[in-house]
C-alpha angles and dihedrals in degrees: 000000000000122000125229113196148099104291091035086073088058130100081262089169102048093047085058097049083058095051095051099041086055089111137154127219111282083229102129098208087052094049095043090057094049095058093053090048103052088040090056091042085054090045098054100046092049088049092051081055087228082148095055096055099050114278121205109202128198084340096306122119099242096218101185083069084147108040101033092078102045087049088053091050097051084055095049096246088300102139126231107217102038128049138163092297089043116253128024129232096249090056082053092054090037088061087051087060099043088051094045094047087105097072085066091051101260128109131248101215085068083071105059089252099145079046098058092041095052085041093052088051104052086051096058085052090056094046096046080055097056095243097114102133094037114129093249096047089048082046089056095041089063095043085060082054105064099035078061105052084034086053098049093049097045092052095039094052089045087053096044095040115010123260095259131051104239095209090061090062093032127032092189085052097103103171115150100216112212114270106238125158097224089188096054086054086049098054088047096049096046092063102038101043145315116351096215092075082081092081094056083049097059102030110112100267090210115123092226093058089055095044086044085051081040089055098035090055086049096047084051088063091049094055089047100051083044126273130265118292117254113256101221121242121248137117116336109284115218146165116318095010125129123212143146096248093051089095090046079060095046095054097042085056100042090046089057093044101247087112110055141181089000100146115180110338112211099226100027090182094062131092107234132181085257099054088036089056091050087047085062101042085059101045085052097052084046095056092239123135098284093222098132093259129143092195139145092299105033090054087048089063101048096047091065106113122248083244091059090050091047086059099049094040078056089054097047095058091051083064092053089046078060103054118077118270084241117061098162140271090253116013140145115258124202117179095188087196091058095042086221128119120211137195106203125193131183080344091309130120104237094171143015147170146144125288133196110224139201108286111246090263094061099017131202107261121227119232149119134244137130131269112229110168133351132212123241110203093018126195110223112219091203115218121252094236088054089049097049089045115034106016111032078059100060085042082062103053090031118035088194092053098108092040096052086051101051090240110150110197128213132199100242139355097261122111097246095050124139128246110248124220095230095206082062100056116091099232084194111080095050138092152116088323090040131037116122088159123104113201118205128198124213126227119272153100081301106045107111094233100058131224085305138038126174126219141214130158122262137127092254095075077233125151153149115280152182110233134201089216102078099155087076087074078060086068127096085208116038117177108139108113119105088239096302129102124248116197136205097211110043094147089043095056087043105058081044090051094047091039088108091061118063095204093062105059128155094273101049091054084055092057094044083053092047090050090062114220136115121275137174119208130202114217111228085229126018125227141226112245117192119196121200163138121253120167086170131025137143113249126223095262083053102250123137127254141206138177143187114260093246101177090032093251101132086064092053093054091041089056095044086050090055092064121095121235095264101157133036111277076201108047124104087224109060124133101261080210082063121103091215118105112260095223107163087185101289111058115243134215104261110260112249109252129172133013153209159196110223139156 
């Protein structure tokens, strides 16, 4: 598969001529001389700690500042990359990923790749001028050195680990990245084969990082090839119309693949079953009401540039470089940005339904953890934010709110606390600087969790619930909850959860929920959830899938991604404001900021 990038525009052969070509005099004694001098010249840089306190070299940031030193000295000062013939296969190959790491949404220029060509070049001046062991040319050689190993760290610990911290951008974004020592795989695969298999060993192994790389190639070619053509806007364009933009239409949808072997329609400006039946495939993969439709928001879907898509789908594979390798053979998925909940087992999707999810103003956080019970008839301790904000309001307006809504209310949160008359409490006097008070709601058809909620340990107060409110599932958008999920199916997941225990079928779940009161149950195996944010993902037919940014994430990373590498992801002393990963060497489990009370 071609590339279609930045550096694939590029003379790439004959950079790599070059490269290879870059060659010393077979001459033994020469090359003998040369080794120990470029051995003396590396130690004696690492000894002078220029690494440790930041060195800048030919112009590029070194970013292993901490580990570079303690890898040289483990291989007694011998460098990696250049050797008694020049360069060394693997620094070839190296060049060939750098310049491929594109294809995995990063940029090259991150990995010192325009430093190491010019640098390249200059050398084989110099050695066409016979001035091959001169201090200057060892000086560059090493220089070439380092911008290699550099290079191959940088990239390795991007692709293990993304290139920005996401707690950095968001402080609800709770994610434990895997613990690798991506020196002491360096050291191993230097001396049993070519260093550049570190990078397939750090590479995110998810199917849906490697169909997202698949699109993103694809979407290249698209760009390359130019685009897809603006539909123009205008009223909504639907079956059996005829207007001039419908073969605009046509063409956009044919470009990205939802209209397919259309040939030469006869009449290309009407609006035809076929084209009506791509308008929907679309809309569906887009995450827009599938009515058949071309109106204001599906053309303003279409009309976002391949380039805009390229980005998000960029985006989106940086969020993949921050999840663990192992996600679990069975485990409970929930993309916030796509309001579904899916079990998947064995990578199947063995259930799936709608969810409701926290409105842009209290979002839904992203973490994992592990759901262990859940409560049948819950009562719902209602926070106080919630309380102030959404509940103390509607008192005020109605005095037999709370007791409408079966809510008791207690004159403090501790154990012992006494039950409140709520036609005696002033309402009045309280408010966001003043509310002692805790409601409660009882178990029941209104209680705002439902007759189920699922839990799983984590510092949001957030989990899985049953809702009253069962029309919002009716809905294409649906952020309403206060950070909490709301599913369609709790019974459903339920049954699927307690399949393991025969005395908790379906049925008798059905009859706990009928009694009443509240339960906890305990699940005869608990399950891996995963909570996050996807814009752009493959699904598992393999058809590609956007959505809209709801919680304005996808600008914030944007944004982090721009910036240029400007401080060590591996040094001890990074700046922990810093988007850049904090690496030290071995990759550590990100470190739990931030909280919330949410329903």
């Amino acid at each position: 598969m071609q590339n279609y990038h930045k550096y694939g525009n590029r003379p790439f052969i004959l950079f790599l001529v070059t490269l290879i070509c870059l060659v010393l005099p077979a001459c033994n004694t020469v090359a003998g001389i040369l080794t120990e001098k470029l051995n003396a010249e590396l130690k004696k840089r690492i000894e002078l700690e220029m690494f440790r306190q930041g060195l800048v070299c030919q112009g590029e940031l070194i970013c292993g500042t901490s580990l570079i030193p303690d890898y040289y000295i483990h291989r007694e000062y011998k460098p990696v990359w250049v050797n008694d013939t020049g360069l060394s296969a693997d620094a070839a190959m190296l060049v060939t990923s750098l310049e491929s790491s594109t294809d995995d949404g990063l940029r090259a220029e991150d990995y010192h790749l325009t430093r190491i060509e010019q640098l390249i070049n200059e050398l084989r001046q110099i050695h066409d001028q016979g001035e091959i062991d001169t201090a200057e040319a060892v000086s560059m050689w090493i220089d070439l050195e380092v911008l290699f190993t550099d290079a191959l760290l940088l990239y390795g610990s991007h692709l293990l680990g993304g290139r920005v911290n996401p707690e950095t951008l968001h402080p609800d974004w709770i994610l434990a990245g895997d613990s690798i020592d991506l020196m002491n795989i360096l050291r191993t695969v230097v001396l049993s084969g070519p260093s550049i298999t570190i990078f397939d060993r750090v590479r995110p192994p998810h199917g849906g990082y490697t169909g997202l790389t698949a699109l993103l190639s694809e979407y290249h070619r698209i760009a390359v090839d130019g685009g897809w053509p603006v539909v123009a806007m205008g009223p909504s364009l639907r079956k059996d119309e005829q207007d001039p933009r419908i073969s605009q239409l046509r063409r956009r949808l044919t470009i990205s693949g939802d209209l397919m072997n259309s040939g030469e329609s006869l009449q290309p400006d009407v609006f035809d079953e076929t084209l009506e039946s791509a308008v929907i495939r679309f809309q569906g993969r887009h995450g827009l009401n599938a009515d058949g439709i071309a109106g204001e928001k599906t053309l303003s879907a279409l009309n976002l540039s391949v380039e805009d898509r390229i980005r998000q789908i960029e985006l989106n594979l940086e969020r993949w470089r921050w999840l663990p390798h192992d996600l679990g053979e069975r485990y409970i998925l929930v993309n916030t940005a796509d309001f579904r909940l899916k079990v998947v087992e064995n990578n199947h999707t063995t259930l799936d339904m709608r969810v409701v999810v926290g409105k842009p103003a209290r979002q839904t956080p992203v973490f994992s953890s592990r759901l262990s019970y859940m409560v049948v008839n819950p009562y719902w301790t209602v926070p106080t934010t919630i309380a102030v904000n959404d509940i103390l309001p509607k008192i005020k307006k109605d005095p037999e709110y709370l007791t409408k809504n079966r809510f008791r209310v207690f004159d403090g949160w501790q154990q012992d606390a006494q039950e409140l008359t709520p036609e005696l409490v002033d309402w009045t006097t309280l408010g966001k600087r003043y509310f002692p008070l805790r409601f409660r709601q009882d178990p029941g058809a209104m209680n705002a969790l439902g007759r189920i909620k699922f839990m799983f340990p984590n510092k949001f107060a957030v989990y899985l619930h049953d809702t009253p409110h069962r029309t919002l599932f009716n809905e294409t958008i649906r952020g309403f909850s206060s950070g909490c999920i709301r599913t369609e199916k709790p019974l459903d997941l339920a049954a699927y959860l307690m399949s393991g225990n025969a005395g908790w079928t379906r049925e008798k779940l059905a009859e706990a929920i009928e009694k009443g009161s509240q339960r906890n149950i305990h699940l005869p195996a608990p399950i891996l959830i995963h909570l996050l944010y996807m814009t752009a993902w493959i699904a598992e037919d393999g058809i590609p899938q956007f959505r809209d940014d709801i919680y304005g994430r996808d600008r914030l990373l944007e944004k982090a991604l721009r910036q240029r590498v400007t401080r060590s992801p591996f040094s001890p002393r990074s700046n922990p404001d810093d988007p850049s990963f904090e690496l030290q060497g071995v990759f550590p489990q990100r470190q739990k900021v931030g909280g919330a009370a949410v329903e």
